[in-house]
C-alpha positions as CSV (number, residue, x, y, z in Angstrom):
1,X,-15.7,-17.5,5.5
2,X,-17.4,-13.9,6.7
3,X,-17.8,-11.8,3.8
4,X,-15.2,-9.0,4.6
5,X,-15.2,-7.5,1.5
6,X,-11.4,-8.3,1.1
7,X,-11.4,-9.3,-2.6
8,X,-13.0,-5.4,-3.0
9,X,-9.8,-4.4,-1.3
10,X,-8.0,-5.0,-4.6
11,X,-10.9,-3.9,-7.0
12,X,-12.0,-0.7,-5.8
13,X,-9.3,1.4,-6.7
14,X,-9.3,0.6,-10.3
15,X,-9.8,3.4,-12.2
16,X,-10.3,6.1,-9.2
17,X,-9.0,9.0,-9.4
18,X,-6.0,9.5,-6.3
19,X,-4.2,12.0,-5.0
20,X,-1.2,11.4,-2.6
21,X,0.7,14.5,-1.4
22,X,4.5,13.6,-0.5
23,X,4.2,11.1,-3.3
24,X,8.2,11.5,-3.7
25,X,8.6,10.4,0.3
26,X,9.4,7.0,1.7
27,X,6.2,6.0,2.4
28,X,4.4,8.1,-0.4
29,X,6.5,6.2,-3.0
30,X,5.3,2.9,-1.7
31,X,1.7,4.1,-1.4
32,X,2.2,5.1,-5.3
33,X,3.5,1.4,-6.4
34,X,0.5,0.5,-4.3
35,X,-2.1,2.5,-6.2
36,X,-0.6,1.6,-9.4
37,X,-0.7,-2.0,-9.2
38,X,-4.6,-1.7,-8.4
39,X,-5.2,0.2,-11.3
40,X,-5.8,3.8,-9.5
41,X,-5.4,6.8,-12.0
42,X,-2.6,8.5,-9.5
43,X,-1.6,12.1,-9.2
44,X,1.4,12.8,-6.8
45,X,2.1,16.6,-5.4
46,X,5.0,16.8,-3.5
47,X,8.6,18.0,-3.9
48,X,11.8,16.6,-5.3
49,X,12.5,13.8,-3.9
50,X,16.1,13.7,-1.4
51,X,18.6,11.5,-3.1
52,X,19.8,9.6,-6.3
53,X,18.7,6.6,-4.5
54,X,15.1,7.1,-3.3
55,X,12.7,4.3,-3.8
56,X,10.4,6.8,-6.2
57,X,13.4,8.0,-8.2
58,X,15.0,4.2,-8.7
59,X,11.3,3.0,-9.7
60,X,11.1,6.1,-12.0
61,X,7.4,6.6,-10.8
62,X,7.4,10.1,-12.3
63,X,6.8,8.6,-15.6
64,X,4.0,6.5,-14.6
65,X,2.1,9.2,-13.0
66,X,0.8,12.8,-13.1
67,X,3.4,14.3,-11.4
68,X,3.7,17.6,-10.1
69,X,6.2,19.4,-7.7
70,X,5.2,21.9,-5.0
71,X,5.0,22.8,-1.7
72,X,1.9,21.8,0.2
73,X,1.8,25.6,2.0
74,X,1.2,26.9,-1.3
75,X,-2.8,26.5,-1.1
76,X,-3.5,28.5,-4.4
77,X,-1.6,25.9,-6.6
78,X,-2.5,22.7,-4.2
79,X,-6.9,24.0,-4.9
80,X,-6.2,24.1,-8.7
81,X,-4.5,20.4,-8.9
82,X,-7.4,19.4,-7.2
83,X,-9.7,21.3,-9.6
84,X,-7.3,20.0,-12.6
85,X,-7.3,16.4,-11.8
86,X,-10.7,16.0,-10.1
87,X,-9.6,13.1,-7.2
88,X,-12.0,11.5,-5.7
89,X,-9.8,10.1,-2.8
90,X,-7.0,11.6,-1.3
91,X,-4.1,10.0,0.7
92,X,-2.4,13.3,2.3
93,X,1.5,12.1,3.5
94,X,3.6,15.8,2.8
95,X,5.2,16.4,5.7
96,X,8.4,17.2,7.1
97,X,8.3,13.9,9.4
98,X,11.7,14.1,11.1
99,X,12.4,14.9,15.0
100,X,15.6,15.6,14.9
101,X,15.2,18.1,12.0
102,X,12.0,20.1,13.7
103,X,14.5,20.9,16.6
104,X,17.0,22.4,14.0
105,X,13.6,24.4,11.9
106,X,10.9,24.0,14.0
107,X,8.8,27.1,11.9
108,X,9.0,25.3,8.6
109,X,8.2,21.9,10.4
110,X,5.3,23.7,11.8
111,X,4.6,25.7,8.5
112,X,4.4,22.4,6.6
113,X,2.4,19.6,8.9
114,X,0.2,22.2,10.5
115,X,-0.9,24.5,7.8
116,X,-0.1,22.1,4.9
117,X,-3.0,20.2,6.8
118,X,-5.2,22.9,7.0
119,X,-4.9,23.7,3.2
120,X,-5.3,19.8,1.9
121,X,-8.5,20.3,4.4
122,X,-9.7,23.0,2.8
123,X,-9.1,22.3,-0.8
124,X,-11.1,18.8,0.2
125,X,-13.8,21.5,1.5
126,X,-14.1,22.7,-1.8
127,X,-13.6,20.0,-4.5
128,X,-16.4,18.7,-6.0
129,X,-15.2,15.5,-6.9
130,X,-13.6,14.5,-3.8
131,X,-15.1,12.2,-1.5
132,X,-12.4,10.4,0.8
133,X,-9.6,12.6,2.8
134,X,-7.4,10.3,4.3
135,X,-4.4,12.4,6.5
136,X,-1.4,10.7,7.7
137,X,-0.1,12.1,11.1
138,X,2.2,9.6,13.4
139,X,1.7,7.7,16.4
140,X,4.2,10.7,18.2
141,X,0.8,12.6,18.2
142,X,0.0,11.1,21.9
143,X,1.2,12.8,25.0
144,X,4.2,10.5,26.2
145,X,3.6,9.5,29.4
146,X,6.2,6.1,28.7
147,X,3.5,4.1,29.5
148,X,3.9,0.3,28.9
149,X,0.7,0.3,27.1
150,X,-0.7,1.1,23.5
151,X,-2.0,4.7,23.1
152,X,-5.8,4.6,22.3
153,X,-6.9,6.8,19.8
154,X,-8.6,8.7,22.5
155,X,-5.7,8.9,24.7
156,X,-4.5,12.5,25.0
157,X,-2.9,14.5,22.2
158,X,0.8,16.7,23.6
159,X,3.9,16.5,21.7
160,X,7.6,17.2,23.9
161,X,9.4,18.5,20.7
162,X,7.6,20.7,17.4
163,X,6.9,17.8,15.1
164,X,5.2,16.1,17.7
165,X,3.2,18.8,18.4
166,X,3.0,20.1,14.8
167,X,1.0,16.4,14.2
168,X,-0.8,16.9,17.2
169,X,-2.0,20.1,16.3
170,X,-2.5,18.8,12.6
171,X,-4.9,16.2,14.3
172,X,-7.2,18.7,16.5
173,X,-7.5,20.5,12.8
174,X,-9.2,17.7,11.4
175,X,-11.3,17.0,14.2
176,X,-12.2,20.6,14.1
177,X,-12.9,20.0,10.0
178,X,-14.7,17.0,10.7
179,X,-17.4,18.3,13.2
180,X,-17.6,21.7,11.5
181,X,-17.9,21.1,7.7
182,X,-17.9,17.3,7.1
183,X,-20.7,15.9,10.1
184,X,-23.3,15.3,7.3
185,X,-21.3,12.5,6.0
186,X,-20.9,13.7,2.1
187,X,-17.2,13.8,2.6
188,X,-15.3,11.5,5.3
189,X,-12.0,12.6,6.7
190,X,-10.4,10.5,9.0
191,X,-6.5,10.6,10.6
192,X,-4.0,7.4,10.5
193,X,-1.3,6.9,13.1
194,X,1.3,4.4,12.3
195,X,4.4,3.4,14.4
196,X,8.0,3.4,12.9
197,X,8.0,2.3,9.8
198,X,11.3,0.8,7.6
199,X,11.5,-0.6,4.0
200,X,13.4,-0.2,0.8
201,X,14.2,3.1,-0.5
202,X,14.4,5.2,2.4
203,X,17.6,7.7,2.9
204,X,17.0,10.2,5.4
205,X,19.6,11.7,7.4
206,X,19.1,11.3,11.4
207,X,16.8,8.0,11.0
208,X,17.8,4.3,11.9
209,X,17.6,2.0,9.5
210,X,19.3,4.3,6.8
211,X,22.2,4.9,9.2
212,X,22.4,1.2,9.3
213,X,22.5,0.4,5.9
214,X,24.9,3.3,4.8
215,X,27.5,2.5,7.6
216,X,27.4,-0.9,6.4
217,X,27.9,-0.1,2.8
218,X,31.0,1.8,3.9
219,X,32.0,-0.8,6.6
220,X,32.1,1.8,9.4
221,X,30.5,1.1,12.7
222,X,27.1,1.7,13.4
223,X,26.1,4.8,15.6
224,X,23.8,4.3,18.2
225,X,22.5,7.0,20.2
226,X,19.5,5.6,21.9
227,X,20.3,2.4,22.8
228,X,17.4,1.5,24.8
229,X,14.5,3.6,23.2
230,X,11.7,1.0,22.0
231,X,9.9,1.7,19.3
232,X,6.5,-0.1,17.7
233,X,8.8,-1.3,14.3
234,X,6.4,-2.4,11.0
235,X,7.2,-2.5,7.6
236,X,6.2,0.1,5.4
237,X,3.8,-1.8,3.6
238,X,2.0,-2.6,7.1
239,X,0.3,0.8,7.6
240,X,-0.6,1.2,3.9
241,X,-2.8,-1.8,3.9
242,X,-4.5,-0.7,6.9
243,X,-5.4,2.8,4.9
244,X,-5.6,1.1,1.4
245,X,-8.8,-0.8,3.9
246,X,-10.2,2.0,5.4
247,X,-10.4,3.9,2.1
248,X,-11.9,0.9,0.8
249,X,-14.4,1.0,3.3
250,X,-15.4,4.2,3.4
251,X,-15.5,4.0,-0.3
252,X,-17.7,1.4,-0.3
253,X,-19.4,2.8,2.8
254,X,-19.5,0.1,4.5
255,X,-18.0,1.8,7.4
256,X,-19.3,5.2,8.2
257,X,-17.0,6.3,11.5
258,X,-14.3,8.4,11.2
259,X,-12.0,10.0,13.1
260,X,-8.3,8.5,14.3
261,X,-7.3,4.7,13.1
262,X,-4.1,3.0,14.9
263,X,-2.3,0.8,12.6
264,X,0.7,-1.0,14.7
265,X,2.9,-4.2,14.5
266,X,2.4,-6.9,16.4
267,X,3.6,-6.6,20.3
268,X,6.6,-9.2,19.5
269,X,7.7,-6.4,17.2
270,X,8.1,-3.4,19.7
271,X,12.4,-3.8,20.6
272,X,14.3,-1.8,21.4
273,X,17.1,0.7,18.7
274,X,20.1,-2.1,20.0
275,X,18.1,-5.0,19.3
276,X,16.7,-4.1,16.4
277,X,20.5,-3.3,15.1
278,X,21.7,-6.3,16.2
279,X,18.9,-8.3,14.4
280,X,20.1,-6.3,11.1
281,X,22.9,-7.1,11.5
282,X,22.6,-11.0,11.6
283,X,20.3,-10.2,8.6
284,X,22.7,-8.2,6.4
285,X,25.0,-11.2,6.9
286,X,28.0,-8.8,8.5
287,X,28.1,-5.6,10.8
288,X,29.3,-3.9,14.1
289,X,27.5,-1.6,16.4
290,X,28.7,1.3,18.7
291,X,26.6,3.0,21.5
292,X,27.6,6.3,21.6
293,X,25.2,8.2,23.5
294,X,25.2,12.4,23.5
295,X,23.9,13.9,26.8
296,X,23.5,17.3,24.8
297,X,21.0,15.6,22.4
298,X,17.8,16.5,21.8
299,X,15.0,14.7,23.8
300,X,13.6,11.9,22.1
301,X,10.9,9.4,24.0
302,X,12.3,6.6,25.4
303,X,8.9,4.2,25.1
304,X,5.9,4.6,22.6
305,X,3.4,1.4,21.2
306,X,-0.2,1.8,19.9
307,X,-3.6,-0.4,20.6
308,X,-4.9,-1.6,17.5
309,X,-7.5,-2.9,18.9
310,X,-9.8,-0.5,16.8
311,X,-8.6,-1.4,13.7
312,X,-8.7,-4.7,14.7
313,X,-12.3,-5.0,15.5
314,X,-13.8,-2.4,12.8
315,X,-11.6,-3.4,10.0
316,X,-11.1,-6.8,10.9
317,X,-7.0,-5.5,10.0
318,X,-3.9,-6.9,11.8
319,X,-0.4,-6.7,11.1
320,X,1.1,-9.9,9.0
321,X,4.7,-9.6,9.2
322,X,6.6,-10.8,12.2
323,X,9.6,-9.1,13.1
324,X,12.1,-11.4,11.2
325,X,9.9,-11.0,8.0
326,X,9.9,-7.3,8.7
327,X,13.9,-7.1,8.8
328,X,14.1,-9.2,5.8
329,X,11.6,-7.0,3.8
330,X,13.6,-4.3,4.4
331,X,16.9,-5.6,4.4
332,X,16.8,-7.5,1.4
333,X,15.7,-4.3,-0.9
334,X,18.8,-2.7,0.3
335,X,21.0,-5.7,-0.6
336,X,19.7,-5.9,-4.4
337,X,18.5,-1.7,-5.0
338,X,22.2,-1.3,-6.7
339,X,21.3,-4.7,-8.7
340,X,18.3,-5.3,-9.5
341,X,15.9,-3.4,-11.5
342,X,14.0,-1.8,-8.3
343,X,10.2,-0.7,-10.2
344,X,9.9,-4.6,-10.6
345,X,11.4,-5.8,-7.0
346,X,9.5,-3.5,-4.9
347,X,6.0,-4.5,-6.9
348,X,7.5,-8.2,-6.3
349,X,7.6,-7.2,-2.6
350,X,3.9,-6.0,-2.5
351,X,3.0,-8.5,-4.3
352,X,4.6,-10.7,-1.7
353,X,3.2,-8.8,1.1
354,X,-0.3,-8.6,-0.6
355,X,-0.6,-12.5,-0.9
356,X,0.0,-12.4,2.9
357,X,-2.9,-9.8,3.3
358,X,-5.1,-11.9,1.5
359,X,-3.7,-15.1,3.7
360,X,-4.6,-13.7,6.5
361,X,-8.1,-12.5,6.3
362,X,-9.2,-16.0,4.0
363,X,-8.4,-17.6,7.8
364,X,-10.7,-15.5,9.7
């Protein structure tokens, strides 16, 4: 087989030094398992986490970390972490990453993905130790035109509602960074953009597959306000191979472009809201559904996908997980969290997934 340095995937982190901003999040807390099964020495900076019932709080990560809790628009106390802890990469995911909620505070959505980019940019400027910046914006960064096609990483950047354009702005910062501080290649900062993700441990108010699973804890009806909006739908664990890969890479320097990276599912996983709740539905074993609509909502987009074809070809990275094994991923965390001891099941789970990852690229 090609050498693709896959094996290094799983080697490289051991004993680097990481930071992760919004390492209480969804996504942040996964990243963190991540890290910690490769060995990485990781520092979270974040705040509290939302509920009793987050992924990071029912794996009690904050014991198995450096953990510290503040707000990524304080720059004077993000710089001295950095100058405390000495990372050598960083994974940057703080953010306030909700639509819905930047319509209702749109200044301290703007406040925390714009400038809380341009302070995790700067305090990279300045560390001494740090070498990788990896910043996590969103695939709503494009300008929706509802095309039936994947948004290139070229494509243009817009945003209809402020956390769109909050991430869109976020991204012209770092190409601004990138071509003003970082063009000698000492430091790499690139941008990922990753489609909806869902997964274990997730409980935010206003997004889909938490909606699901606590109406079907209470046996109420599910909600549906978009009915027909399709959405690029990935597990969790999806995106953060594709950066655990490109940090690998760039660590290694194998790879020396930066930039924007898409990391989507495959095109069989791109439904629409109704028939990804009716396929959660037959998972969960039980369930009803109600499509209540709201004229007087705030606009949403009603199509959005992503070429991977970069990723694809540079990384050599695809999705592994089909939309069935994607559901059942997710679903089956939420049937055993209240059960199970969670630390052990979600490692299980990337464990699971990794074995995939590993699969996949020993065919290639």
């Amino acid at each position: 087989m090609e050498n693709l340095g896959v094996i290094d995937l799983f080697d490289v982190y051991k004993n680097k030094k990481v930071l992760i901003t919004g390492h209480t999040g969804f996504k942040g807390s996964w990243l963190t398992l991540w890290l910690l099964k490769l060995g990485a020495k990781v520092t979270g900076y974040a705040l509290n986490p939302k509920t009793a019932k987050d992924n990071f709080v029912l794996c009690d990560l904050k014991n198995k970390i450096k953990d510290y809790r503040e707000d990524i628009r304080d720059y004077k106390k993000l710089y001295e972490v950095f100058e405390e802890e000495e990372p050598e990469i960083i994974f940057h995911l703080a953010a306030q990453p909700l639509v819905l909620d930047s319509y209702e505070n749109p200044l301290y959505t703007i406040e925390t993905n714009t400038q809380g980019t341009a302070n995790i940019l700067e305090a990279f400027r300045h560390s001494n130790k740090a070498k990788i910046l990896i910043i996590i914006t969103t695939d709503k960064v494009y300008e929706n035109f509802e095309w039936e096609w994947g948004y290139r990483e070229s494509d243009q950047l817009g945003g209809s509602d402020p956390y769109s354009a909050s991430k869109a702005a976020s991204e012209i910062l770092i190409s601004s960074y990138q071509r003003s501080f970082f063009n000698e290649g000492k430091k790499k900062v690139v941008s990922v953009r990753a489609g909806n993700v869902i997964g274990g441990g997730d409980w935010s108010e206003n997004r889909l597959i938490p909606d699901c699973i606590r109406a079907l804890e209470n046996n109420e009806k599910i909600i549906i306000r978009n009915p027909n909006s399709t959405r690029p739908w990935q597990h969790v664990l999806e995106p953060l191979g594709g950066y655990l890969l490109l940090g690998q890479k760039l660590l290694e320097e194998s790879i020396s472009e930066t930039g924007a990276w898409n990391f989507g599912p495959f095109f069989s996983n791109i439904i629409t809201v109704e028939e990804l709740v009716s396929e959660i539905i037959d998972c969960y074993g039980n369930g009803e559904y109600e499509i209540r609509s709201n004229k007087n909502a705030p606009k949403e987009s009603n199509f959005l996908s992503l070429d991977i074809s970069k990723a694809s070809r540079k990384l050599k990275w695809k999705p592994v997980l089909n939309l069935e094994e994607t559901i059942k991923f997710t679903i089956d965390w939420y049937k055993l969290y209240s059960s199970s001891n969670v630390f052990e099941y979600s490692y299980k789970q990337i464990c699971n997934y990794q074995n995939k990852m590993v699969n996949h690229y020993a065919k290639r």
